[in-house]
C-alpha positions as CSV (number, residue, x, y, z in Angstrom):
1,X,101.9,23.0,136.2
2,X,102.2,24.1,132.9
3,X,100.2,27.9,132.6
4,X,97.5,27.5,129.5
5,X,96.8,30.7,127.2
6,X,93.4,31.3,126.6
7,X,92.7,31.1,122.5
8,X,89.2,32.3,121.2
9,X,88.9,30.1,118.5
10,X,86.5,30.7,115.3
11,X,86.4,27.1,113.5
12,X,84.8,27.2,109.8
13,X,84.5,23.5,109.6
14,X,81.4,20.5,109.2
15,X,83.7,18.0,110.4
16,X,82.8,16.7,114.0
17,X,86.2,14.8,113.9
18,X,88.6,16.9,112.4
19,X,87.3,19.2,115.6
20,X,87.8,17.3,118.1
21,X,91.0,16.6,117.0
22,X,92.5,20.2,116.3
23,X,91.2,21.2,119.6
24,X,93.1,18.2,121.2
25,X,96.3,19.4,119.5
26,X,95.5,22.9,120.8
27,X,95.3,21.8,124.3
28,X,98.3,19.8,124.5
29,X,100.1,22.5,122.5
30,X,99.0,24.7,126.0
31,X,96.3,26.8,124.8
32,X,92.7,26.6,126.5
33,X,90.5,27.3,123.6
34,X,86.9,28.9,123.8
35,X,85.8,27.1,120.1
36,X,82.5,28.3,117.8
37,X,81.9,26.1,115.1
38,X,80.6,27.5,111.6
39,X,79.6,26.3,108.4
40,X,77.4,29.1,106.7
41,X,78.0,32.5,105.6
42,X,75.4,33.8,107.7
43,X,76.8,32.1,111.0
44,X,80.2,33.9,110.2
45,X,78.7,36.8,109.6
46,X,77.3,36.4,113.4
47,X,80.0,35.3,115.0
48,X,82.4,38.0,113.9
49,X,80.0,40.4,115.0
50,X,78.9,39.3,118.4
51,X,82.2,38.4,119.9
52,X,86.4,39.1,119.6
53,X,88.4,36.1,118.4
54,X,92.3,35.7,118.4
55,X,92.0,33.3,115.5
56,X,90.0,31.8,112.8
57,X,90.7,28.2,111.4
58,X,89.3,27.2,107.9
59,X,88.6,24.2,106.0
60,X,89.9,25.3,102.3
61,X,86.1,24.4,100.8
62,X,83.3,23.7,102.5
63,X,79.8,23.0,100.6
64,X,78.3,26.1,101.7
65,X,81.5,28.4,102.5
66,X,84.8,28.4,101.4
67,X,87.9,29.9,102.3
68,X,87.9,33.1,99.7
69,X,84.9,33.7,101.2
70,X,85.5,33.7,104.8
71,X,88.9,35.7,103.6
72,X,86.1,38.4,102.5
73,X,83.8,38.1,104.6
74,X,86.8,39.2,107.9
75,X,88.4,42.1,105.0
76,X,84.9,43.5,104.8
77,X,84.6,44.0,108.0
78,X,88.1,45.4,108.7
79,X,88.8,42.8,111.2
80,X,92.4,42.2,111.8
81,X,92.0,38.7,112.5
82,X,94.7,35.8,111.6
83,X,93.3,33.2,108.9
84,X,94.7,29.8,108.7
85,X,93.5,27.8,106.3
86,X,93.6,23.9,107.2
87,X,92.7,21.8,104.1
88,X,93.3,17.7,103.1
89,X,93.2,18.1,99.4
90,X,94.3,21.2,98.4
91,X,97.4,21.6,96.0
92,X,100.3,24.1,96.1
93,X,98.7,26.1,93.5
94,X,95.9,26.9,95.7
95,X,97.7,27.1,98.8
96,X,99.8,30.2,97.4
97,X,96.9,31.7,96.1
98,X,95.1,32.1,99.1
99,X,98.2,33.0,100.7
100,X,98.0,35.6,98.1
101,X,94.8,37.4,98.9
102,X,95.6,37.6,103.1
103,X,95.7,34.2,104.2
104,X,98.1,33.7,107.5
105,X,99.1,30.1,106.9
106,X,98.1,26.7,105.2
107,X,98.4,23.5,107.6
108,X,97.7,20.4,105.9
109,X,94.9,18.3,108.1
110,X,98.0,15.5,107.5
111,X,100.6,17.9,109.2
112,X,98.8,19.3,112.4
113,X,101.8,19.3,114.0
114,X,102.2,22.4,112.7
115,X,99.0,24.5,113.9
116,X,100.6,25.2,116.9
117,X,103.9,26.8,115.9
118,X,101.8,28.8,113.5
119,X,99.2,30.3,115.4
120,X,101.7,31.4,117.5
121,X,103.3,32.6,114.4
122,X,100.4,34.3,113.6
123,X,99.7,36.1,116.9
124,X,102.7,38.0,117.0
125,X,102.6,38.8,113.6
126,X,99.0,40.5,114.5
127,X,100.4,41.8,118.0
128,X,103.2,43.3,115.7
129,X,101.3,44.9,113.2
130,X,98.8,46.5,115.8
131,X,102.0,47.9,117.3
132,X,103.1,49.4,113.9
133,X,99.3,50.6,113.0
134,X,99.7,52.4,116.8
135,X,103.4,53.9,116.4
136,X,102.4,54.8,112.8
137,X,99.6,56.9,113.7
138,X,101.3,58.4,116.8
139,X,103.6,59.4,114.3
140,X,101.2,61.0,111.4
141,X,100.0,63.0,114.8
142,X,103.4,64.4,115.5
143,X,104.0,65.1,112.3
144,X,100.8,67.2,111.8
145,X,101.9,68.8,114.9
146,X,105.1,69.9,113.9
147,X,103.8,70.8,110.3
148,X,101.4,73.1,113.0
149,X,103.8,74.5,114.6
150,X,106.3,75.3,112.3
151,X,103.8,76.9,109.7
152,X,102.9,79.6,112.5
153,X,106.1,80.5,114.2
154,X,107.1,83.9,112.7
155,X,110.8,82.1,111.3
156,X,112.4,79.2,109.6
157,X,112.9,76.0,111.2
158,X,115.6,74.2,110.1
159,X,117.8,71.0,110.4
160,X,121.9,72.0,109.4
161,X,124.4,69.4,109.1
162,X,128.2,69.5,108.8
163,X,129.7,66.2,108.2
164,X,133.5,65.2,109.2
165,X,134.5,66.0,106.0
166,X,133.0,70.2,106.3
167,X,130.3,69.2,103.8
168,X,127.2,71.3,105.3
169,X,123.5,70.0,104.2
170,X,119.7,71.1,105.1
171,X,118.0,67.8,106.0
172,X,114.8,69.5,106.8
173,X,113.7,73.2,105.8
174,X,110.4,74.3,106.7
175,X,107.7,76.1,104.3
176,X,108.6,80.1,105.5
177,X,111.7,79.9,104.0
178,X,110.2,80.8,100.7
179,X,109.2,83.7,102.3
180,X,112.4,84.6,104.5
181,X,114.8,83.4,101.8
182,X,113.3,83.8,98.5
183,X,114.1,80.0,98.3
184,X,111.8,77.3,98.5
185,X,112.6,74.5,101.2
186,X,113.6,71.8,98.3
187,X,116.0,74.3,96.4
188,X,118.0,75.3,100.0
189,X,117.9,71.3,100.3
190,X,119.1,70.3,97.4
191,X,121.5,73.3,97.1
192,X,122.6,74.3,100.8
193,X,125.2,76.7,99.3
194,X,122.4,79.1,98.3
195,X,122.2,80.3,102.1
196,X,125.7,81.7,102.3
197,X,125.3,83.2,99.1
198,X,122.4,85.5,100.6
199,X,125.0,86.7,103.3
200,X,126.3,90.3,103.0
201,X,130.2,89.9,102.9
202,X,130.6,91.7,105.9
203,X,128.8,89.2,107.7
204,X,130.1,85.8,106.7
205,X,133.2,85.7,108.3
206,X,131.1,85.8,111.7
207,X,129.0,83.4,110.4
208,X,131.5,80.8,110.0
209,X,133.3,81.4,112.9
210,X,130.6,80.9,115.1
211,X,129.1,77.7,113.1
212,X,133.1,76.5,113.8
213,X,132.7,77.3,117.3
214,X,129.5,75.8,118.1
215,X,130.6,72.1,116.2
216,X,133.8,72.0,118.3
217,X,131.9,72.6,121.6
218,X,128.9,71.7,121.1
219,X,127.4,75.2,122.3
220,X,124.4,77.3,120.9
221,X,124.9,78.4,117.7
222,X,123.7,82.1,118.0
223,X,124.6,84.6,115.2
224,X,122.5,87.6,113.5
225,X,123.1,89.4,110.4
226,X,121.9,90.9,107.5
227,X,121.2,89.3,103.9
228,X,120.0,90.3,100.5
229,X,117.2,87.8,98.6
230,X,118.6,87.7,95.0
231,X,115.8,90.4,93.1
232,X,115.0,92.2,96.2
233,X,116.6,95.7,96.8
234,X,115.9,95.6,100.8
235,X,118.2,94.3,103.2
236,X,116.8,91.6,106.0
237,X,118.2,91.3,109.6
238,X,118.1,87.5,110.7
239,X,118.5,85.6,113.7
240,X,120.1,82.0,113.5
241,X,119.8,79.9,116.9
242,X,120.3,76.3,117.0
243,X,121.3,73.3,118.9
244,X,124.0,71.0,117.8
245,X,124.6,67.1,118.7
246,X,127.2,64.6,117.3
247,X,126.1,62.5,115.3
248,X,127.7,59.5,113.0
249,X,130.8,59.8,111.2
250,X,132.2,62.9,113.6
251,X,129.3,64.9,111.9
252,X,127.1,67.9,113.3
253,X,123.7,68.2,113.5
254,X,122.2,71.3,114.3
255,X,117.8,71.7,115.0
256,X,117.3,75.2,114.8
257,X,115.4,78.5,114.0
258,X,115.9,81.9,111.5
259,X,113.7,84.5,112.5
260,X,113.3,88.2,110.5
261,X,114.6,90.8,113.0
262,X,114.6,93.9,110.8
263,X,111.8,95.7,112.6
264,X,113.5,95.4,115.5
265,X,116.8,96.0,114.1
266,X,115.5,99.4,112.8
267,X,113.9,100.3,116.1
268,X,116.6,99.6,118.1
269,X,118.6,102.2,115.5
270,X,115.5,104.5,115.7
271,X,115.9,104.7,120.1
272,X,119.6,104.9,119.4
273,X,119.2,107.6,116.8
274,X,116.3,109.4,119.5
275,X,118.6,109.3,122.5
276,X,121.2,110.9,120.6
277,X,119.3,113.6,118.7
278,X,117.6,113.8,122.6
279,X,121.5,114.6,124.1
280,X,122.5,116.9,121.1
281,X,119.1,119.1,122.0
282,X,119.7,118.4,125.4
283,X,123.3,120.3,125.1
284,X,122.1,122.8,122.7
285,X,119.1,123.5,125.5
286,X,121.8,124.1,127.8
287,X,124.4,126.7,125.5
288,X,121.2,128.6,124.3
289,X,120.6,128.7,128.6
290,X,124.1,129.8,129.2
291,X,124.1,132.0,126.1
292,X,120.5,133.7,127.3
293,X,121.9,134.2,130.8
294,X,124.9,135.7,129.4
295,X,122.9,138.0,127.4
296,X,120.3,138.9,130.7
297,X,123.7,139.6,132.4
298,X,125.2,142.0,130.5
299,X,122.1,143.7,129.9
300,X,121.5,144.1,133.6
301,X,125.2,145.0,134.2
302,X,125.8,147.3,130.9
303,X,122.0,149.1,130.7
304,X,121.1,149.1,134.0
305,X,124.0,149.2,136.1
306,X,125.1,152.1,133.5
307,X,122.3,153.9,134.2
308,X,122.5,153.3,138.0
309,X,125.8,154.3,138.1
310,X,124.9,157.8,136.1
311,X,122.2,158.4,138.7
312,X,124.8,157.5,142.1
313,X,127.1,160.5,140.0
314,X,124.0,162.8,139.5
315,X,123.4,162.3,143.0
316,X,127.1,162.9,144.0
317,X,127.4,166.6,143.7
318,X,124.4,167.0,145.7
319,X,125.5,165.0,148.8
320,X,128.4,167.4,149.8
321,X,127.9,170.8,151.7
322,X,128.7,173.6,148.9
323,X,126.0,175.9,148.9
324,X,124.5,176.0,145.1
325,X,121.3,177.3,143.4
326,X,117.9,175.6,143.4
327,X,118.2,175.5,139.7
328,X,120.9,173.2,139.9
329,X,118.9,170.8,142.1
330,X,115.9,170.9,139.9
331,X,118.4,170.1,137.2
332,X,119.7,167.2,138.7
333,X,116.5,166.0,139.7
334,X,115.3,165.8,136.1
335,X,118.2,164.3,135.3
336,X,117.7,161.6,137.8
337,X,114.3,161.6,137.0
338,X,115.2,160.7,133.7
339,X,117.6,157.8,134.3
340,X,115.1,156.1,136.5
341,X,112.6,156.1,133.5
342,X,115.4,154.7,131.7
343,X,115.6,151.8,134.4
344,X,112.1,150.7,134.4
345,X,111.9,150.6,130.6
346,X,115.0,148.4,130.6
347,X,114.2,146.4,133.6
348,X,109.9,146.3,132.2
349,X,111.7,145.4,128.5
350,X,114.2,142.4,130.3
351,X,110.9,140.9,132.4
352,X,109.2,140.6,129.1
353,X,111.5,138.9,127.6
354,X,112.1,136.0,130.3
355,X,108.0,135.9,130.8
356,X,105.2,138.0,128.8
357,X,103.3,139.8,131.4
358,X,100.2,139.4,128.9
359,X,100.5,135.4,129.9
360,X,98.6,137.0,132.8
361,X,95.8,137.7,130.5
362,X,95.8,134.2,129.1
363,X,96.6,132.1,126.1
364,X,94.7,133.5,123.6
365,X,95.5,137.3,124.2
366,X,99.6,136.4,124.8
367,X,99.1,134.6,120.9
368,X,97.4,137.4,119.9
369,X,99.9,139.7,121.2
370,X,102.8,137.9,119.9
371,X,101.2,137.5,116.5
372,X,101.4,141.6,116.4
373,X,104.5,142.1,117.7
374,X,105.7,140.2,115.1
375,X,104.1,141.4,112.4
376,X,105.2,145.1,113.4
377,X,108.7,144.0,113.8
378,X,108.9,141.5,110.4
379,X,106.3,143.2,107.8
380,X,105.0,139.8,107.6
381,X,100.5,139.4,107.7
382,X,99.7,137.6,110.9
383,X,95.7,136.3,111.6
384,X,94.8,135.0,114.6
385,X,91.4,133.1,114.5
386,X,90.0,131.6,118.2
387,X,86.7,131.0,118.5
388,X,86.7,131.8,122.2
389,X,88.0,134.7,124.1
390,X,89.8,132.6,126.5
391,X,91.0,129.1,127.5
392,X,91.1,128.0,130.9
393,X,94.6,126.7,131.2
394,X,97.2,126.1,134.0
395,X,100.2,128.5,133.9
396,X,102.7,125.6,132.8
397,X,100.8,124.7,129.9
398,X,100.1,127.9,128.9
399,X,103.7,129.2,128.8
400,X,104.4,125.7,127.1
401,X,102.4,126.8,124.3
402,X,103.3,130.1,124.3
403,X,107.1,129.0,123.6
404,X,106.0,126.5,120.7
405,X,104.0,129.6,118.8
406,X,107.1,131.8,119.5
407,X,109.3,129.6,118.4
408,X,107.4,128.7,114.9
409,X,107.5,132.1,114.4
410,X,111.1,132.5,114.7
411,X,111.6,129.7,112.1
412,X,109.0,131.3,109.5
413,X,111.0,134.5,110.0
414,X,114.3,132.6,109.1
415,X,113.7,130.6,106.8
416,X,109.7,130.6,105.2
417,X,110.6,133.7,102.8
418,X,106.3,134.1,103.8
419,X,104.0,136.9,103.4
420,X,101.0,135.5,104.9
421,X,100.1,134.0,108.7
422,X,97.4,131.8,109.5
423,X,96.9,130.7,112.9
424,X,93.9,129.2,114.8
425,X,93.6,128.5,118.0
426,X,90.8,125.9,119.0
427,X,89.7,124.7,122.5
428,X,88.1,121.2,121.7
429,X,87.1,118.2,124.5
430,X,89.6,118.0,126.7
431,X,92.3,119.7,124.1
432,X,93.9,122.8,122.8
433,X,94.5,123.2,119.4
434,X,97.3,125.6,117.8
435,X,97.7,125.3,114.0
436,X,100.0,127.8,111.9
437,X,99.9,128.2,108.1
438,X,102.3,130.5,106.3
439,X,102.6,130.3,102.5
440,X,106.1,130.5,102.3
441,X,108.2,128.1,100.4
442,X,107.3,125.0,102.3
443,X,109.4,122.5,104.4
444,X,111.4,119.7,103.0
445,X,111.7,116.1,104.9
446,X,115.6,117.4,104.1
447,X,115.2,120.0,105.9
448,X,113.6,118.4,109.2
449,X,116.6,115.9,109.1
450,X,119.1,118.3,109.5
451,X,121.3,117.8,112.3
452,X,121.0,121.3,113.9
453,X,117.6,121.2,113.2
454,X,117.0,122.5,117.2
455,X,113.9,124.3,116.8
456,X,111.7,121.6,115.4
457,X,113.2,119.2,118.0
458,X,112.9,121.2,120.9
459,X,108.9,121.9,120.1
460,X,108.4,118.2,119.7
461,X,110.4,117.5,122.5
462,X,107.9,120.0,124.6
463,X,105.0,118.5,123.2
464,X,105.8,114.8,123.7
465,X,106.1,115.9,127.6
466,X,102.7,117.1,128.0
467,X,101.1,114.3,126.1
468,X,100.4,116.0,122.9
469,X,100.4,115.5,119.5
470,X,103.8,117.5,117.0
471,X,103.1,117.3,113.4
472,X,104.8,119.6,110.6
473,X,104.4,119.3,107.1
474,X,104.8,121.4,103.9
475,X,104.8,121.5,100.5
476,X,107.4,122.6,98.3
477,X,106.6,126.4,97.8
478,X,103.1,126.3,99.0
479,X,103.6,127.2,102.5
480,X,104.4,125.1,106.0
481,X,101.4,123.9,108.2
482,X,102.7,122.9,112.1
483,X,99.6,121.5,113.9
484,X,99.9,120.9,118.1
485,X,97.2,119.1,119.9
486,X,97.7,119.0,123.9
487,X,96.2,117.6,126.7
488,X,94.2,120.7,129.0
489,X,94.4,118.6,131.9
490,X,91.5,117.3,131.8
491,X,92.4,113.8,134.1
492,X,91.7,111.3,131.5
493,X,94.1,113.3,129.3
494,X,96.7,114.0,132.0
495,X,99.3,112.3,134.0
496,X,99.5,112.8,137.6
497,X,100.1,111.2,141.0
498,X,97.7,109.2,143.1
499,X,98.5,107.9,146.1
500,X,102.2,108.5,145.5
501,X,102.1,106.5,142.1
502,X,101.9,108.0,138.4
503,X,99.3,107.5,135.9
504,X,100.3,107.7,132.6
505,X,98.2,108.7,129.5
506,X,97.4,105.2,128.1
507,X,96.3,106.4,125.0
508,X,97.4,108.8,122.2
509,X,95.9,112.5,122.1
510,X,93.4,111.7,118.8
511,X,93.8,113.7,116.1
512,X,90.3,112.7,114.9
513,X,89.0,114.9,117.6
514,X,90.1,118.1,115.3
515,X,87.4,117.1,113.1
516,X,84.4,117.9,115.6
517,X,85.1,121.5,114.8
518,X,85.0,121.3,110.9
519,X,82.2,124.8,111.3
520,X,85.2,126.6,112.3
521,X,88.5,124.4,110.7
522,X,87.3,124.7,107.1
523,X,89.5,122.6,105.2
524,X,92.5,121.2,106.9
525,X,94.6,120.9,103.9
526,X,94.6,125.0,103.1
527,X,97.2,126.5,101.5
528,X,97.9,130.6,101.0
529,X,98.9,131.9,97.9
């Protein structure tokens, strides 16, 4: 038994007989037809809209309809619907100018033998162009995804290909090469030589070695280097990955993508340049340690022990049995007396020096101590403004900033050539605030870059580990301004340990806190004549 397709069949026909008979050719053709007959306008109109049909057979012209207008009538409705027209008395004329505005077929009602062959015809023709219609838009989709995709990743997607004959061509470039390359995707298409040209020459000869080595095994084509866009004085770092894959003719394609990796080309210099500025004050920390307990020793060994080996002979003469006068005892006495005053000053004078007994007294008296030491020892004016009388610190932090106030002293006595001091020192929320202005002839960005540039290093260094804030600036002979703003330990400033795990400060120490005390600041930006 022979397995019948089912055919929805739309007839536009007045014809009882010609009916009958192209339904009789369907059914031994092997379809099993569901037939509506029409013969108006407004029964097409109907029919199209109430139900799905596979096909539509049309006399050529009927009284009422004809076959243009059933051809409009199924286009106006964007129906895709296959029309065969079957006519008795149509000529060839006609019959390709229907074909002409859409028509499927034309069957002569002489020649129904063919209606069959041609509806079949006509169905796949329909099944194939629904297919197309579908893969077509699947496509337009993918494409708008890619177009997506490739506008917003941070690089330059690209197709390279190397042919058997080493002939290397961009089949695609996306739209950020304009901005990566200075060359819109059409120019690096149509002119793939540009690329290389961009290349600095010490980097070419890496990148075709590894473009070689990648084509002959087929491995991931990874290189970076550095190129110049043509007008532009600044010098990129790029990343090229890509996949290759045969293709015809021997040749190589490679899908890949250029990113910009100067930022992190330049920080990866910047922690290299750190770490090594970091050792070199590291081993100058350690010769200035050496060279300090050098100096305590021989100070201890040539001062003191001196002095206690003039008291042991003092004392000698007095331990032995020879009678002598009491004047000679209360000589020596004296004597002794003497030396041991000597002692203490040396041994009160080498204490101060390793640790300010006035750090007992608290921050703001040790700066204001120090401030008049040095001013009695270099001539040079020295103000101390602090709005309290004292600032509750821990003994740590207080030495810490002790050392950073001694220490930008030393440098203003080196190399400031300044008459005039300004320091303040501020307690705000949670901070401490030490800012020193001299009005000497200012610091260069030269002279902060020097390589034995230890004292500036060695204060940031300090500050960076108790979660403060280093800045020094100056301006070229109006003076230096070095501004530190610390943590007081105040928990949501400070690191510590709970439960046997550190919390770190999550964010910076802001500067924008200074500001709060503007009553007392004046303006920041101050310079002394």
């Amino acid at each position: 038994m022979i397995n019948e397709e089912k055919l929805n069949i739309l007839m536009v026909e007045d014809s009882d007989k010609d009916i009958d008979r192209v339904l009789q050719i369907l059914s031994q053709g092997g379809f099993k037809t569901d037939c509506l007959c029409v013969s108006t306008a407004e029964a097409l109109h109907d029919a199209l809209m109430t139900r799905d049909w596979n096909v539509v057979l049309s006399d050529y012209d009927l009284p009422r309809l004809s076959a243009q207008e059933v051809l409009q009538v199924i286009k106006s409705k964007e129906l895709d619907i296959p029309l065969i027209i079957i006519s008795s008395h149509v000529g060839e004329e006609a019959a390709e100018h229907i074909m002409a505005l859409g028509a499927y077929d034309f069957i002569m009602k002489s020649n129904l033998a063919r209606l069959v062959p041609a509806i079949r015809r006509s169905l796949h023709e329909v099944e194939n162009y629904q297919r197309f219609i579908t893969t077509q838009t699947a496509l337009q989709k993918s494409e708008a995804l890619f177009q997506v995709i490739t506008s917003n990743l941070p690089g330059v997607v690209f197709q390279f290909l190397l042919s058997g004959n080493h002939q290397a061509s961009f089949p695609y470039v996306s739209d950020a090469s304009e901005t990566l390359l200075g060359l819109s995707p059409q120019m690096l298409m149509d002119r793939p030589e540009l690329f290389p040209e961009l290349i600095l020459q010490e980097d070419k000869k890496t990148y075709h070695q590894l473009m070689v080595t990648s084509a002959e095994q087929l491995s991931t084509w990874n290189w970076e280097g550095c190129i110049q866009v043509k007008g532009d004085s600044d010098i990129k770092w790029i990343s090229l990955r890509a996949t290759p894959r045969r293709v015809s003719d021997n040749a190589t394609l490679w899908d890949g993508i250029m990113i910009n990796i100067t930022r992190n080309k330049l920080a990866e210099r910047e922690i290299a340049r750190s770490r090594e500025q970091l050792a070199e004050l590291s081993s100058y920390l350690q010769r200035v340690k050496e060279q300090e307990r050098a100096r305590i020793a021989r100070e201890i060994h040539d001062d003191i022990g001196g002095t206690l080996t003039a008291i042991k002979c003092e004392l000698f003469p007095c331990m032995d049995s020879t009678a002598r006068k009491q004047e000679f005892y209360q000589q020596k006495a004296k004597s002794v007396e003497s030396l041991v005053d000597r002692v203490i000053d040396s041994t009160r004078r080498i204490s101060l020096d390793l640790r300010p007994g006035i750090l007992d007294c608290g921050i703001v008296a040790a700066v204001q101590w120090q401030a008049k030491e040095f001013s009695d020892r270099n001539g040079i004016a020295c103000k101390v403004s602090c709005e309290e009388d004292e600032i509750s610190l821990d003994s740590d932090l207080a030495i810490a900033i002790f050392r950073v106030f001694q220490e930008t002293l030393t440098n203003i006595s080196k190399h400031a050539n300044a008459s005039r001091i300004q320091v303040k020192l501020i307690e705000l929320e949670g901070l401490v605030l030490l800012e020193v202005i001299d009005n000497g002839r200012g610091i260069t960005d030269i002279d902060m870059e020097k390589q034995d540039s230890f004292g500036i290093r060695g204060m940031r260094e300090r500050c960076q580990q108790l979660k403060g804030n280093f800045h020094i600036s100056g301006d070229k002979g109006k003076g230096t301004k070095v501004t530190i703003l610390i943590p007081t330990g105040n928990p949501e400033y400070q690191s510590g340990h709970v439960n046997g795990l550190e919390s770190e400060l999550e964010r910076p120490v802001p500067l924008e806190a200074v500001k709060k005390k503007r009553r007392f600041l004046g303006s920041r930006s101050r310079r002394y004549p």
